[in-house]
LUMZA-572432 format. One record per residue (C-alpha): z, x, y. Coordinates in steps of 0.02 Angstrom, whole numbers. Each point is the difference from the previous one (the first is absolute). Layout:
<lumgus>
[lumgu [Z; X; Y]]
...
</lumgus>
This chain:
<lumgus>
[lumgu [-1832; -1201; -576]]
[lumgu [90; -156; 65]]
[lumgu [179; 61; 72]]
[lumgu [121; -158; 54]]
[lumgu [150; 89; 84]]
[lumgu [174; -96; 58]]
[lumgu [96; 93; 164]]
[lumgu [96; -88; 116]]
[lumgu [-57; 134; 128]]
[lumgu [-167; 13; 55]]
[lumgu [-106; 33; 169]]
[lumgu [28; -41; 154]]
[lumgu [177; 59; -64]]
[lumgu [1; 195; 12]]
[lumgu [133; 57; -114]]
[lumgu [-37; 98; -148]]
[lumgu [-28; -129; -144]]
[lumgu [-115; -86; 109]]
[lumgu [-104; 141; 45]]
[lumgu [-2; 107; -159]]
[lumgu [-77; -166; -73]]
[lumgu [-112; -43; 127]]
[lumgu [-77; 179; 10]]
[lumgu [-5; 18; -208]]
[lumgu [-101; -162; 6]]
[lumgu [-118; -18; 137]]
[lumgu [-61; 168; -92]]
[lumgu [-9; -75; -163]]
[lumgu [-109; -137; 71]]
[lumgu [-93; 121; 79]]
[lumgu [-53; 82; -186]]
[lumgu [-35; -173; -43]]
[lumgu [163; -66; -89]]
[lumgu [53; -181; 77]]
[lumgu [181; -6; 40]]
[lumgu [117; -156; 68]]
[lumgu [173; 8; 67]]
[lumgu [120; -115; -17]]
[lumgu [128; 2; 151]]
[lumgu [71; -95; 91]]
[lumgu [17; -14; 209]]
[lumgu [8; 135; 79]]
[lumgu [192; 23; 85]]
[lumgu [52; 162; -38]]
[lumgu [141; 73; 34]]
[lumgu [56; -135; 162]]
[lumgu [4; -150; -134]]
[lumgu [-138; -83; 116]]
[lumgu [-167; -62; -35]]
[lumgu [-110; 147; 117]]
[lumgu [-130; -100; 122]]
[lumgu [-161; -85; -79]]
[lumgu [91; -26; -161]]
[lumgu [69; -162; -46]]
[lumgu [106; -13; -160]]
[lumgu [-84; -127; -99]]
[lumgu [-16; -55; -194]]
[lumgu [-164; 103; -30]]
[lumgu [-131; 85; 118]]
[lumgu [-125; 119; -31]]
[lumgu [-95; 135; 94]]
[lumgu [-86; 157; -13]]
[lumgu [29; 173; 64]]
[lumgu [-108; 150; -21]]
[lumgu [-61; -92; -149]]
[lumgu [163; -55; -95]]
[lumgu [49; -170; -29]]
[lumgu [148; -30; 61]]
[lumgu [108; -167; -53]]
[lumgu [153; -33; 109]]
[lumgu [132; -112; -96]]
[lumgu [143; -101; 93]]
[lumgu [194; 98; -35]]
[lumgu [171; -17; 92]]
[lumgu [-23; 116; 129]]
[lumgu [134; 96; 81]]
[lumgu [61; 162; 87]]
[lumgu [22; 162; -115]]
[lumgu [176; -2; -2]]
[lumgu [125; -89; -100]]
[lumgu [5; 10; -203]]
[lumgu [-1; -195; -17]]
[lumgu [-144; -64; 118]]
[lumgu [-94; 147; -48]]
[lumgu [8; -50; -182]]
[lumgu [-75; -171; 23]]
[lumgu [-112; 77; 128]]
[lumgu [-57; 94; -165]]
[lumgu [12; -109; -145]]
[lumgu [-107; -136; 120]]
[lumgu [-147; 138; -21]]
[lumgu [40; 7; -172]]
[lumgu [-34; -167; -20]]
[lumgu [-132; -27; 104]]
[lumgu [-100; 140; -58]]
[lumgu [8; -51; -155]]
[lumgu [-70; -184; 47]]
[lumgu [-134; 87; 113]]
[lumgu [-46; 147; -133]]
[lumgu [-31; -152; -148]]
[lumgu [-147; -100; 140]]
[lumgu [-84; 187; -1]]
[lumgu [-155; 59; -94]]
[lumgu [60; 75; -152]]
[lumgu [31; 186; 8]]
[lumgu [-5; 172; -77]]
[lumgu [175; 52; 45]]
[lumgu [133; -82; 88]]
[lumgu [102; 134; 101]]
[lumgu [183; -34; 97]]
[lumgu [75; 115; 107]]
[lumgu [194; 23; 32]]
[lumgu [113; 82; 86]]
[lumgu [78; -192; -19]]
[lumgu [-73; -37; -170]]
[lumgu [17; -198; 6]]
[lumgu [-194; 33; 40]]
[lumgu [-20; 100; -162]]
[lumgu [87; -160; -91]]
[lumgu [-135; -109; 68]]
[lumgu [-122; 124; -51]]
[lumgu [47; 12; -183]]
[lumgu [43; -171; -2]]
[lumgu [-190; -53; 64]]
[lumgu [-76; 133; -125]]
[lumgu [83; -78; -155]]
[lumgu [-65; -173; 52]]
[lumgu [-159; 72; 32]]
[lumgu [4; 124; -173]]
[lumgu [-47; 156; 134]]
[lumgu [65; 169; -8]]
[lumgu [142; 26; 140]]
[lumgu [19; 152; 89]]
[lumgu [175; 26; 98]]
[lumgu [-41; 116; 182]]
[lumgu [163; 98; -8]]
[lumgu [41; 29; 186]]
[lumgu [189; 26; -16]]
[lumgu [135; -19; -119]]
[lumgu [71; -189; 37]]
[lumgu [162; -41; -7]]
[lumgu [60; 183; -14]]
[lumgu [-60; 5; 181]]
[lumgu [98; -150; 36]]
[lumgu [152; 98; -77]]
[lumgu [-38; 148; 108]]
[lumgu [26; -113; 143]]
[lumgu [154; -64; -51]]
[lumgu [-56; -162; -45]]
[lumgu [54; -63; -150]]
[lumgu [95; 139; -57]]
[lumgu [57; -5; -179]]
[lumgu [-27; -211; 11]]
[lumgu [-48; -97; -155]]
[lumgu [-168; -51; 106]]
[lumgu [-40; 175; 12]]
[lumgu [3; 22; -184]]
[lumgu [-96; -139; -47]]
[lumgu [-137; 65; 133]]
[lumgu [4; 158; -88]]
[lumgu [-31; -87; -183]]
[lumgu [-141; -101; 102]]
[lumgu [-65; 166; 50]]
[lumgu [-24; 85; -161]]
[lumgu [-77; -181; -88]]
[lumgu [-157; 49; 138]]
[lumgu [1; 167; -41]]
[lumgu [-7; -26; -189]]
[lumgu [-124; -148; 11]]
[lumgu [-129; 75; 137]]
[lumgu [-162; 76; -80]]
[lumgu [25; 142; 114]]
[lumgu [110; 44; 139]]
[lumgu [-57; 75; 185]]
[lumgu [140; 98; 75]]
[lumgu [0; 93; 160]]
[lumgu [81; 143; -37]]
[lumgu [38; 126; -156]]
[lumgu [190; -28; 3]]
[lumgu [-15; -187; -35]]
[lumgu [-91; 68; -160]]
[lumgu [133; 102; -59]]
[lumgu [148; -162; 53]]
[lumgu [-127; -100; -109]]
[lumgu [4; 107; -143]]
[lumgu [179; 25; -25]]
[lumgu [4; -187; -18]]
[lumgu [-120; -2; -132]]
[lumgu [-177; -61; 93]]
[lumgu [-105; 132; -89]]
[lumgu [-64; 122; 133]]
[lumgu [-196; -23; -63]]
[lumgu [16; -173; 60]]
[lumgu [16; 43; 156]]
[lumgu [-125; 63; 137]]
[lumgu [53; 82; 164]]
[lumgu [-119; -31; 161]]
[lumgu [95; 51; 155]]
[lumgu [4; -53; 178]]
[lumgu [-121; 67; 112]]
[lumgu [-109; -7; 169]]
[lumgu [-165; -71; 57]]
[lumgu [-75; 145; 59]]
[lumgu [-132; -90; 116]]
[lumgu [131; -85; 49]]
[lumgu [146; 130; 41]]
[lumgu [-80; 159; 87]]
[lumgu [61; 93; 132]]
[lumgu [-31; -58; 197]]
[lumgu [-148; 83; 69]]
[lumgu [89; -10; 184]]
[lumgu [182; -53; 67]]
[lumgu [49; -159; -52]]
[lumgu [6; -155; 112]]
[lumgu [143; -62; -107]]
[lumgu [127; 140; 46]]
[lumgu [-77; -8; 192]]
[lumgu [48; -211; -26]]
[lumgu [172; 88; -39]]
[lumgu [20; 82; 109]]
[lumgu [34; 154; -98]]
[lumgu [-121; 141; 39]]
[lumgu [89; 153; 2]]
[lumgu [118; -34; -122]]
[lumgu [37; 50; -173]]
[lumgu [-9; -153; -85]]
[lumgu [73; -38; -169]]
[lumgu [-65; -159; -68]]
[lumgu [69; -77; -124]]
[lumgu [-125; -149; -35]]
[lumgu [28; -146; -136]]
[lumgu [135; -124; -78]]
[lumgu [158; 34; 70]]
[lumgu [107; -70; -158]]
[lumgu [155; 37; -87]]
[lumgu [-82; 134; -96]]
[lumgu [-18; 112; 147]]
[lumgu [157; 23; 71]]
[lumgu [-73; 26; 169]]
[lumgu [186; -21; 94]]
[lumgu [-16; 190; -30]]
[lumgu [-156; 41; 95]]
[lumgu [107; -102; 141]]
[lumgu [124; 126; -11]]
[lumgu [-113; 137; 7]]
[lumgu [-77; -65; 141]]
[lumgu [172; 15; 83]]
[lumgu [13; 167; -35]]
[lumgu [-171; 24; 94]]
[lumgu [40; -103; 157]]
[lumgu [-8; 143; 105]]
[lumgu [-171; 52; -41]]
[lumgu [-111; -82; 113]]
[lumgu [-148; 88; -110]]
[lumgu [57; -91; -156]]
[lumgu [-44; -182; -29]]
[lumgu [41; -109; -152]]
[lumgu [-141; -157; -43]]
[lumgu [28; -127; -112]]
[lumgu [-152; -126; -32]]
[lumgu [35; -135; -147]]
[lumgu [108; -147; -46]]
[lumgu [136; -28; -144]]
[lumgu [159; -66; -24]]
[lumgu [96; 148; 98]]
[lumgu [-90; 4; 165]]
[lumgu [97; -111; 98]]
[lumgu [147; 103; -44]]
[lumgu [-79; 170; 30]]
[lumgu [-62; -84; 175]]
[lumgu [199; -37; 47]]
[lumgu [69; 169; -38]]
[lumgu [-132; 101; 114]]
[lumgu [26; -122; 117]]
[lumgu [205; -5; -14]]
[lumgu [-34; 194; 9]]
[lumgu [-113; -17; 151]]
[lumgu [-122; 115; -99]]
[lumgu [-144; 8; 127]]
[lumgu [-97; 119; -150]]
[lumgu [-44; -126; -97]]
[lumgu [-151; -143; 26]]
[lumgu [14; -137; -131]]
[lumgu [-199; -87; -42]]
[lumgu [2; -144; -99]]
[lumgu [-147; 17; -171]]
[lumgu [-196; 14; 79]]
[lumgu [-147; -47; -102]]
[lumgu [-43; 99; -131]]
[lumgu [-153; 58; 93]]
[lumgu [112; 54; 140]]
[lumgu [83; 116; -114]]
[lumgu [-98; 167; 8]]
[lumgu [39; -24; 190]]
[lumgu [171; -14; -28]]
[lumgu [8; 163; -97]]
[lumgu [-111; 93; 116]]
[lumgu [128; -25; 146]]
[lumgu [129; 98; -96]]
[lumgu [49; 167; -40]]
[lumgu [110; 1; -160]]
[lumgu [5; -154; -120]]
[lumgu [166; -27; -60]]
[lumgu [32; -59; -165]]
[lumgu [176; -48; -46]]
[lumgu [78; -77; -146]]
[lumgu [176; -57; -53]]
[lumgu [103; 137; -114]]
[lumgu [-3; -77; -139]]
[lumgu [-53; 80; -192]]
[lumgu [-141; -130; -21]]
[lumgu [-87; 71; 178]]
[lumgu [-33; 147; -94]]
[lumgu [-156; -95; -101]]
[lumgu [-72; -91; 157]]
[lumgu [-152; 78; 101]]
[lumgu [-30; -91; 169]]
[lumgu [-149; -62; 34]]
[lumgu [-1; 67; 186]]
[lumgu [13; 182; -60]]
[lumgu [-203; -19; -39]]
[lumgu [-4; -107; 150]]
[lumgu [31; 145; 92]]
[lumgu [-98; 135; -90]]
[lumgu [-133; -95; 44]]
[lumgu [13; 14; 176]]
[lumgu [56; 186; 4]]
[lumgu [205; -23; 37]]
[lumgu [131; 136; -43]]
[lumgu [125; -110; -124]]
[lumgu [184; -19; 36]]
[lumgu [71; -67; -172]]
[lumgu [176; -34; -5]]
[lumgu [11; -51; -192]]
[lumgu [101; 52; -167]]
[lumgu [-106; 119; -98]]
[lumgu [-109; -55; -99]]
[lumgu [-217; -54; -3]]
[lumgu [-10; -14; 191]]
[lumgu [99; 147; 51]]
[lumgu [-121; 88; -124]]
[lumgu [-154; -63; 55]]
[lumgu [48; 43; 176]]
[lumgu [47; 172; -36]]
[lumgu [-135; 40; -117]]
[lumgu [-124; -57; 111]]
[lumgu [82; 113; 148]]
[lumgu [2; -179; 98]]
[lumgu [158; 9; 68]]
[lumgu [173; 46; -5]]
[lumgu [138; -86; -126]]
[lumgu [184; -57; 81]]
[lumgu [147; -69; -103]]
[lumgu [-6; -175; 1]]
[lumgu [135; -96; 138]]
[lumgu [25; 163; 78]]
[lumgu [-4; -37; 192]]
[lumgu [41; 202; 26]]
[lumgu [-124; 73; -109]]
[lumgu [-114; -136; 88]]
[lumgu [19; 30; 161]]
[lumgu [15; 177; -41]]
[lumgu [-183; 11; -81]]
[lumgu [-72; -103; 144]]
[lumgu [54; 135; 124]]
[lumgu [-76; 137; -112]]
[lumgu [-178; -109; 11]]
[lumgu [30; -36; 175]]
[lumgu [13; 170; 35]]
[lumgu [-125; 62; -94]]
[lumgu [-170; -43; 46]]
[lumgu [-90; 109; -121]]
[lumgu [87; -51; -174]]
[lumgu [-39; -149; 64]]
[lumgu [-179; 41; -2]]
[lumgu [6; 80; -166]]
[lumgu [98; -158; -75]]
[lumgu [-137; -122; 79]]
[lumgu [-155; 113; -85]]
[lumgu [89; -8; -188]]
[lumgu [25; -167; 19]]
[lumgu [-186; -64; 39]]
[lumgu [-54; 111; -111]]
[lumgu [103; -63; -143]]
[lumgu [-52; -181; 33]]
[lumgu [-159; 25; -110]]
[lumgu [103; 15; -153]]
[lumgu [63; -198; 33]]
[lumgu [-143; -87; 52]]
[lumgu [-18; -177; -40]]
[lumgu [-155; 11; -61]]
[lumgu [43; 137; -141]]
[lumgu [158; -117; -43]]
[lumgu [-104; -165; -8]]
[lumgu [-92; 49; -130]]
[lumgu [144; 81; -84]]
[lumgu [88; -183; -6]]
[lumgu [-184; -78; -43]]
[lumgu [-33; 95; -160]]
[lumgu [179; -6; -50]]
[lumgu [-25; -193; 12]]
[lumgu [-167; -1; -82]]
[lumgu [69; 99; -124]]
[lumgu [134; -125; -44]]
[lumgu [-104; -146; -18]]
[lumgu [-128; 111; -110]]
[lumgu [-144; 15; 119]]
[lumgu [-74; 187; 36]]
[lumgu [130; 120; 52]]
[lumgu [-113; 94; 116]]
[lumgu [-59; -97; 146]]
[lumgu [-110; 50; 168]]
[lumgu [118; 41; 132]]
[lumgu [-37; -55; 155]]
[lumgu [-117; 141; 60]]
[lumgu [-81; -8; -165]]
[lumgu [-41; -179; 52]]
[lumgu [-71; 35; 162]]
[lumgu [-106; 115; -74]]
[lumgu [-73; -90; -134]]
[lumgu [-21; -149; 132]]
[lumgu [-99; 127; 120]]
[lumgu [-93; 72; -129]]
[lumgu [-49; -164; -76]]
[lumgu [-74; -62; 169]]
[lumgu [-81; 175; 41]]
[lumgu [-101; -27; -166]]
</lumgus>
């Protein structure tokens, strides 16, 4: 099958859209499927072009067998509504211009959680007559809304009408979690058109540390209990609060708070611990995706925290596998909803209300304090990781797309491959 797919986030950017894609379809290439990407430079989330990239017109390359084709956009920081809406109606356009000088495809697939990408994408499949699938990945605007951007505007509502046109006119719809099926539904997308392939983990990627980790040594932070909280640090997140907790836990010298990422918030979150002279807390800017595993292995809790907000309820972080993967107790500070339930159903972790500093700091004292749980909460959670592995959920997307374009519904997965390959040679 010939897959073209249009993200504005790819590799060497390491937040989730880029790496749910990349790892979905360097497997697919490995069962024999060709795949190309249409992105554009990388520059996520400091608005800046990273080094060895240069944002031209067109440029194509190769990683772990996907073709990738960069396109030229307006390129800035991720923050502020207006420059980051040209910064994503420039992909829109561009990946539309770069899709149409591609080999013709099966499927054409566009990924939100901005969904001027999935605009391109439908817009690139009707010139081309190809079936377009929209990757659901959260529900944009309402997010926006959640925010407080764009509250009750006329903008807003037009986005939502936008919104349900891709819905209605997508072959099939990807969405990352169960509740965006059920928000789909009551707005009359029919829930058989839809197909729900989760976020997960590369599990020869993410595995526990076989000794102590050099990272936490770097640090400085052997001996602590170290709550990591590792990703975009964005409006979404509301991590003022974990400040705050952090404040409550200044006299702990056991107790350290890390925060590794980039986002719109961090310069913020960087002048309140300092205002606060909060010397538990160590501020990393965003490592290299292969760094990551690292990262995680110098910690003793990831923290997961996420704005109160109604529409929080349906997201599942991508860390939360992240962190399975590498054996770490989960501190999830979320409304109720898929990820709390994952969390606790899995025995991973243990479930805070969401921009709580108390009940923070109060359930990082309880971990800190208590080695064994800890233990017990870091067993649970490797041994749930199995259950989201990205090679069960890239074939899950792969036959739901072969599926849609009317090819057979049941193909190899990846081990199937490799064992077909061997046995092929053996013979």
């Amino acid at each position: 099958m010939q897959v073209l797919f249009l993200s504005d986030n790819f590799p060497p950017e390491t937040n989730a859209p880029a790496s749910r894609l990349h790892e979905h379809a360097k497997r697919w290439v490995a069962d024999g499927h060709a795949v190309t990407v249409i992105t554009c430079a990388p520059n996520f989330p400091q608005g800046k072009v990273h080094e060895g990239y240069r944002n031209a017109w067109y440029s194509v390359s190769e990683l772990d067998g996907i073709r990738v084709v960069r396109v030229k956009t307006f390129i800035v920081a991720n923050k502020g509504f207006a420059l980051r809406t040209l910064d994503y109606m420039s992909f829109m356009v561009a990946g539309v211009i770069g899709g149409l000088l591609q080999r013709r495809p099966d499927v054409i697939v566009a990924t939100s959680p901005q969904f001027f990408a999935a605009v391109g994408g439908w817009f690139l499949a009707a010139l081309r007559r190809i079936p377009f699938v929209f990757e659901l990945r959260d529900l944009w605007p309402a997010s926006l809304e959640a925010v407080g951007a764009l509250k009750g505007s006329r903008l807003l509502r037009w986005f939502e009408r936008l919104e349900l046109f891709l819905y209605r006119r997508a072959r099939g719809i990807v969405s990352v979690t169960h509740s965006f099926v059920d928000d789909l539904e009551r707005r009359g997308i029919p829930r058989s058109k839809v197909q729900v392939v989760t976020n997960g983990v590369d599990l020869e990627q993410y595995q526990p540390l076989s000794g102590p980790s050099d990272y936490r040594t770097e640090l400085g932070l052997d001996g602590k209990c170290v709550i990591g909280y590792v990703g975009t640090h964005g409006m979404a997140h509301a991590l003022h609060n974990v400040i705050d907790a952090a404040e409550r836990l200044r006299e702990r010298s056991d107790v350290h708070f890390l925060f590794v990422g980039d986002g719109a918030a961090r310069e913020e979150l960087i002048a309140r611990a300092r205002e606060r002279d909060l010397q538990n807390i160590t501020f990393q800017p965003s490592l290299p995706k292969a760094r990551m595993p690292a990262v995680w292995g110098a910690c003793d809790v990831a923290l997961v925290h996420l704005r109160d907000t109604p529409l929080f309820e349906t997201v599942i972080p991508s860390k939360i596998f992240e962190a399975m993967g590498v054996g770490l107790p989960i501190l999830i500070a979320s409304p109720r909803g898929e990820a709390t339930h994952i969390v606790e159903r899995c025995g991973a972790g243990v479930v805070v209300p969401p921009e709580n500093p108390t009940a923070l700091a109060d359930a990082v004292t309880r971990l800190a304090e208590d080695r064994p749980q800890l233990r017990q909460l870091a067993r649970a959670s490797r041994n749930a990781a199995p259950g989201f592995s990205r090679d069960h959920l890239a074939r899950e997307m792969l036959n739901a797309l072969a599926g849609w374009v009317g090819l057979p519904a049941r193909l190899p997965s990846v081990r199937e491959h490799r064992e077909q390959r061997e046995a092929r040679k053996a013979a």
